[in-house]
C-alpha positions in Angstrom: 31.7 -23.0 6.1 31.9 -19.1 6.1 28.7 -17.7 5.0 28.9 -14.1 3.1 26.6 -10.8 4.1 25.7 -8.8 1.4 24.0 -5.4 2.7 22.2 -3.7 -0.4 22.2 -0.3 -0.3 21.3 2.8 -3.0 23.8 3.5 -5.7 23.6 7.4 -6.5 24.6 7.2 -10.2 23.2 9.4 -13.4 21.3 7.3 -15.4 20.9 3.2 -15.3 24.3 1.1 -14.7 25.0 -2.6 -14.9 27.6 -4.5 -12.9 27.9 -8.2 -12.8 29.3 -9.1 -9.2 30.6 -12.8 -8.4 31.6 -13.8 -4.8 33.9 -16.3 -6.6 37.7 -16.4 -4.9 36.2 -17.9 -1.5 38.6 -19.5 1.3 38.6 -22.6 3.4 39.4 -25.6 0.6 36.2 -24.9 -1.2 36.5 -24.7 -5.4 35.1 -21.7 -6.6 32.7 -23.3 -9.0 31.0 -24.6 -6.0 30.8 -21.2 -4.3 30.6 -18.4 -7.4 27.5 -16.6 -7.0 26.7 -14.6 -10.2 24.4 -11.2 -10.3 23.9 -8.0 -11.8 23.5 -4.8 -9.7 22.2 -1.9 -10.9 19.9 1.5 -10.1 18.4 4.6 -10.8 15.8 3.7 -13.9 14.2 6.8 -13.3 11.1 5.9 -15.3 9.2 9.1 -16.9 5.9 9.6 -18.5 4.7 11.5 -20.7 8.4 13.6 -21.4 12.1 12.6 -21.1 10.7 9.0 -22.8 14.4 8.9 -24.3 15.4 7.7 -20.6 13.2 5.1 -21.0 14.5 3.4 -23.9 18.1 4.1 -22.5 16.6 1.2 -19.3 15.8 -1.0 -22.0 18.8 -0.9 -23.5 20.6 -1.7 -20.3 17.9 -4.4 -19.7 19.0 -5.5 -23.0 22.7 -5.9 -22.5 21.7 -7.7 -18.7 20.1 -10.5 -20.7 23.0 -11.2 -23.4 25.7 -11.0 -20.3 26.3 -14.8 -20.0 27.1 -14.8 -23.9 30.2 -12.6 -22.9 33.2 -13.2 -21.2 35.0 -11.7 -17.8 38.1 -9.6 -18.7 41.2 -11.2 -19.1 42.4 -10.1 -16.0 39.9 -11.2 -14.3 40.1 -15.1 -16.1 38.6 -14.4 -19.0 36.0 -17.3 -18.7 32.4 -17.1 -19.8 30.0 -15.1 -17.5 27.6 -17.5 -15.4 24.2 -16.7 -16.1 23.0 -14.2 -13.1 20.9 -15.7 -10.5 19.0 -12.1 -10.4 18.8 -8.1 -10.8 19.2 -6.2 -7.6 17.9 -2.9 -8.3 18.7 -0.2 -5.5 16.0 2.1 -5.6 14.9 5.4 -8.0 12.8 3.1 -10.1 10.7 5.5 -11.2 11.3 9.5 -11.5 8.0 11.0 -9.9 7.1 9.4 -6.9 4.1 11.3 -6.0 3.5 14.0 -8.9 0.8 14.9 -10.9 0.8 17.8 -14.0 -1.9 19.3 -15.4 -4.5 16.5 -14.1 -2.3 13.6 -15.1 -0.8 11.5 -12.3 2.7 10.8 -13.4 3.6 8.6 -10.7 1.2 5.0 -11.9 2.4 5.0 -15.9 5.9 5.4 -14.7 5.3 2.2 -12.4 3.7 0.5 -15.2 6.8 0.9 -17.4 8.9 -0.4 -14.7 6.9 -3.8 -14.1 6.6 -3.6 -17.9 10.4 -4.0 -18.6 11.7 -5.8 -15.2 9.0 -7.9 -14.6 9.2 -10.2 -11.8 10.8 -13.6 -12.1 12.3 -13.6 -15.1 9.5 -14.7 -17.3 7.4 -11.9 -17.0 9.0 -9.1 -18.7 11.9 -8.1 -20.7 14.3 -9.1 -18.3 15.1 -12.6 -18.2 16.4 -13.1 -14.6 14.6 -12.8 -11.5 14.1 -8.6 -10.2 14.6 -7.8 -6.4 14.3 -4.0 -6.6 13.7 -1.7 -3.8 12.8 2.2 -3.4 14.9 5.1 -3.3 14.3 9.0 -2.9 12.4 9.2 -6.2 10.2 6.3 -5.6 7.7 8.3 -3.4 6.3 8.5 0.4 5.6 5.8 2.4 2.0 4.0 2.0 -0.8 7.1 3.4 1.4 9.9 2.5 1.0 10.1 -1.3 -1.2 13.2 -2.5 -2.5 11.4 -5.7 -3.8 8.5 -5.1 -0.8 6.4 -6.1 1.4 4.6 -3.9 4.6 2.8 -5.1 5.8 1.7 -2.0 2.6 -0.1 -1.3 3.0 -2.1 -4.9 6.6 -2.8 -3.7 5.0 -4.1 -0.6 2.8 -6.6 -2.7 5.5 -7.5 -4.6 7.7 -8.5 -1.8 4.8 -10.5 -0.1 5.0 -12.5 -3.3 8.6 -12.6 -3.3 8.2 -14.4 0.4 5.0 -17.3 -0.7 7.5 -17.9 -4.0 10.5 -18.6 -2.2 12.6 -15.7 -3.9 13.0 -14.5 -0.4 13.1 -15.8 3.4 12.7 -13.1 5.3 10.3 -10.1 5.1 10.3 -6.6 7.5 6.8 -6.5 9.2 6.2 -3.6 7.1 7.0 -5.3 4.3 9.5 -3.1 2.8 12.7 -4.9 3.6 13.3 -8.3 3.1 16.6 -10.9 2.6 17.7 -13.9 0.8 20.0 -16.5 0.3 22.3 -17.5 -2.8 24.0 -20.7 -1.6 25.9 -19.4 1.3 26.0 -15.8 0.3 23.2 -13.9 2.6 22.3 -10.5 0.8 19.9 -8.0 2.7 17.6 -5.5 1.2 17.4 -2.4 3.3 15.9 0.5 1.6 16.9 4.2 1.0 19.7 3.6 4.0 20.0 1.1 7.0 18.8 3.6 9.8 15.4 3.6 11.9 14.8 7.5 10.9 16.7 10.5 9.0 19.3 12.3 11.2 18.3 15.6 12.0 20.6 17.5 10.6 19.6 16.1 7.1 18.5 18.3 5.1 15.6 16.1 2.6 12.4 15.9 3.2 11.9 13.9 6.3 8.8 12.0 5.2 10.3 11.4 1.9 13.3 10.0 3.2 11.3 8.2 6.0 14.1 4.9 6.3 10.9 3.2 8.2 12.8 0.4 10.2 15.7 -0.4 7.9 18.3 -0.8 10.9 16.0 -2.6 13.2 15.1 -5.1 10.4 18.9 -5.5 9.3 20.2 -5.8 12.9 17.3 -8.6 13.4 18.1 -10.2 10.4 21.7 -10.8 10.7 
């Protein structure tokens, strides 16, 4: 049997976005009900604190319409049958708006967290979402673990969350670092990489190097496959 890579990277986009993605349509004699592999995609929550809450209720929204999507049907031009209920959430990174800020003696980086976890949970029952999460960071989401000025560090809470991930089963392999991490959907292999599958930022990249610090991704990927 053919087994299909998924490589997970970050969607730029202005505001959250939903897709549901299906690997249905597979080769080799075998039906596609035994193969379709049903998920949502999305990215760029951009939780705030303390201002721009309107974004906020704009994720729950979206959160909203992720949880009524197996009560709707594909277009017709796609078959038109009811949606399978997703397996899980990818979320690619910008979970939160401020990864390392703080105004006027208020850290804005740990209440936009909190509203993240809030809202997507973990594994479906924890939260407002009702499917499993597997998020991962993006330019917004902050330095890596050490590098934070405030004494908040989201990637080290991702960290946690993906060590969890790994003694629950929701994933079955995890970066030494703990930052990247795959799984498997029946025979569909997806791959969690980060900001971008490379082992450091080009040169001539402008961004912040720290910031945009890939720490490993390629190695990990390469490895993993």
């Amino acid at each position: 049997m053919r087994k299909i890579w998924l490589v997970l990277l970050v969607a730029v986009a202005v505001g959250p976005i939903a897709s549901c993605v299906s690997s249905d349509g597979l080769r080799g004699g075998v039906s596609a009900a035994k193969t379709g592999v049903t998920f949502i995609a999305t990215s760029d929550c951009h939780y705030d604190a303390f201002e721009n809450l309107d974004r906020n209720e704009r994720d729950r929204a979206t959160i909203d319409r992720m949880n009524a999507i197996a009560g709707v049907a594909w277009p017709e031009q796609l078959g038109g049958d009811p949606i399978d209920r997703p397996r899980g959430v990818v979320v690619l990174g910008d979970l939160i708006d401020d990864g390392d800020r703080q105004v006027e003696g208020k850290n804005q980086t740990e209440p936009q967290w909190v509203c993240f976890v809030k809202d997507f949970g973990f594994d479906g029952t924890d939260g407002r979402l009702k499917y499993p999460v597997f998020e991962t960071w993006g330019n917004h989401d902050g330095p890596p673990v050490g590098k934070e000025r405030f004494g908040f560090s989201t990637q080290a809470h991702l960290k946690e969350r993906n060590r969890l991930r790994l003694r629950k089963g929701l994933v079955t392999n995890l970066s030494e670092n703990g930052l990247h991490y795959s799984w498997d959907w029946d025979r569909v292999h997806l791959v969690q990489v980060g900001i971008y599958p490379a082992d450091e930022q080009h040169p001539d990249i402008r961004y912040n190097r720290v910031w945009h610090d890939p720490q490993g991704a390629l190695t990990f990927l390469k490895k993993d496959l």
